[in-house]
C-alpha positions in Angstrom: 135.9 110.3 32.4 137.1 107.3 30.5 140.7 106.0 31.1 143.0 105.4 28.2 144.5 101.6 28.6 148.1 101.3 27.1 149.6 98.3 25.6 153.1 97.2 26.1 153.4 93.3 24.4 156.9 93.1 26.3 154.7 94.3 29.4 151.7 92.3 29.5 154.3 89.4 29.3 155.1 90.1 32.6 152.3 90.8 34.1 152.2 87.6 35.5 155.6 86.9 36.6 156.0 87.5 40.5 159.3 89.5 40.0 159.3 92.1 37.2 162.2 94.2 38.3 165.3 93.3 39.8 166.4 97.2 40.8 162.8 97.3 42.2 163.0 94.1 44.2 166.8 95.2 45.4 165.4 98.4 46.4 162.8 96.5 48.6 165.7 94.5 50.0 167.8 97.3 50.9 164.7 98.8 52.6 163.9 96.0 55.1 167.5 95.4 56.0 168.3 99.1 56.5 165.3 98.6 58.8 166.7 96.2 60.8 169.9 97.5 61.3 168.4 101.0 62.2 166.3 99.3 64.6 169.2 97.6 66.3 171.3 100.7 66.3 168.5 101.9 68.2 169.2 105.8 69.9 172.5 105.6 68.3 174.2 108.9 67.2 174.9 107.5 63.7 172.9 105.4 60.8 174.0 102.4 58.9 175.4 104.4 56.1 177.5 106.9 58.5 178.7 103.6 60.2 180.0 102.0 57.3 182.1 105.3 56.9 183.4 105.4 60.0 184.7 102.1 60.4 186.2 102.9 57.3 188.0 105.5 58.7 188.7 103.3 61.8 190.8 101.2 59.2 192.4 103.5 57.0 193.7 106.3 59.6 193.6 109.2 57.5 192.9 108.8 53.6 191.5 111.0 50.8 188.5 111.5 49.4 189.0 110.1 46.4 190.3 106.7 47.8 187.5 106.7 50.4 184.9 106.9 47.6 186.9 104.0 45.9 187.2 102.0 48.8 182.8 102.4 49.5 182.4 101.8 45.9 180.3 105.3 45.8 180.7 108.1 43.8 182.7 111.1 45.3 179.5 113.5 45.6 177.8 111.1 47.8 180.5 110.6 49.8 181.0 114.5 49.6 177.3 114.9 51.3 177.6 111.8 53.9 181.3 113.2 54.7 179.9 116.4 55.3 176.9 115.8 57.6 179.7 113.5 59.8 181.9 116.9 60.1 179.4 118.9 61.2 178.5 116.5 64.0 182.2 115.9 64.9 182.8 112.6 63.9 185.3 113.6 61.7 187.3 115.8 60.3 188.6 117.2 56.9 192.2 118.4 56.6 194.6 119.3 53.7 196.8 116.5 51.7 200.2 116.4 50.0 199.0 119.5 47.8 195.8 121.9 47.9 193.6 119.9 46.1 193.9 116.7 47.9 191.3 116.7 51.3 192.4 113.8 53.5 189.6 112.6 55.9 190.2 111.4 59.5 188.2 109.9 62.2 187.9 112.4 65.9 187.2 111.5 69.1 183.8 111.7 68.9 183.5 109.2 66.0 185.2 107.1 67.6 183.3 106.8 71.0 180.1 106.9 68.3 181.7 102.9 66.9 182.6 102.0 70.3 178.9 102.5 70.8 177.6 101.2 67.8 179.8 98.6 67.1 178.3 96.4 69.0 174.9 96.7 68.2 175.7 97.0 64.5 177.2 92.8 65.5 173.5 92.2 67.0 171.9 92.8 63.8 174.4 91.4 61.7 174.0 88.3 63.6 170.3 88.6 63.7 170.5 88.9 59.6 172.4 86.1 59.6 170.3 84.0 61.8 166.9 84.8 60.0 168.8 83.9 56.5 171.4 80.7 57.6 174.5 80.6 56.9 174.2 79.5 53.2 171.9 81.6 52.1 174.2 84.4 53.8 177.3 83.2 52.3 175.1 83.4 48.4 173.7 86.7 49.2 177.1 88.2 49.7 178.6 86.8 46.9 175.6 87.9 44.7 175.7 90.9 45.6 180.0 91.3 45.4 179.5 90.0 41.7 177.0 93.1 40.8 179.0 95.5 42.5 181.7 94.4 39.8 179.8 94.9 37.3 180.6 98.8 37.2 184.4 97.7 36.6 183.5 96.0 33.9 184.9 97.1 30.4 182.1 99.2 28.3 181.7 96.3 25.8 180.8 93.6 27.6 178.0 95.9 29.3 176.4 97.0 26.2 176.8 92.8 25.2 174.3 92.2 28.6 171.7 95.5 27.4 171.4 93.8 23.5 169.8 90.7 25.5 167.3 92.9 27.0 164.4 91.5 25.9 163.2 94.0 23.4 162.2 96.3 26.4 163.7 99.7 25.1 162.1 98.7 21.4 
């Protein structure tokens, strides 16, 4: 059997450059430090992303949905699924708000043994993180990363402006 070789000009390029794609080298990124930290929290009842909730939580008291998704900057079904994974194990609960439609969320007792257990742990790998990157490098990555997660706020124009630059990809 004989293969069919395609040809992409915008492509070939590429070939050579050592990154290609910056979602793909992201995801990478998210995938060794979500290791680490899972390593660190160790036998912990909760992951990284349940974590982040709870503390969340910890802060706010009770809140809804809605503002709890806005806080995470993540859509309301993802929060939906991770909210409901942390009810059934008891690390929080779901009650009623001014009127039917609003669901306020609220930390138990269970959730908050889980951060008094994690909490520290989670420090141990943020301060491992830190250490293996130094503090400027830290400091960049955070800001970096703050400035894309902006980039959803901004205004539909100015978006379409950044894909027109796109290097003749989608042509």
């Amino acid at each position: 059997m004989n293969a069919k070789r395609y040809h992409l000009p915008f492509l070939e390029d590429v070939r050579t450059q050592r990154y290609v794609c910056f979602a793909e080298q992201l995801r990478s990124a998210n995938r060794a430090i979500t290791k680490l930290y899972t390593e660190h929290l160790g036998d912990a009842d909760i992951g990284i992303a349940q974590l982040s909730l709870l503390i969340r939580l910890y802060y706010f008291g009770e809140i809804t949905l809605s503002r709890l998704a806005q806080n995470l900057e993540t859509d309301r079904t993802t929060l939906t699924r991770n909210v409901q994974i942390l009810e059934r194990s008891g690390h929080l609960e779901i009650g009623g708000g001014e009127d039917r439609r609003q669901r306020k969320v609220r930390l138990t007792d269970r959730g908050f043994e889980s951060l008094k257990t994690t909490i520290p742990r989670w420090l141990k790998a943020q301060e491992a993180l830190r250490q293996q990157l130094g503090d400027p490098l830290w400091d960049e990555l955070f800001q970096g990363m703050r400035r894309l997660a902006r980039m959803e706020k901004e205004p539909t124009r100015q978006k379409s402006s950044v894909r027109s630059h796109s290097h003749g990809a989608s042509r």
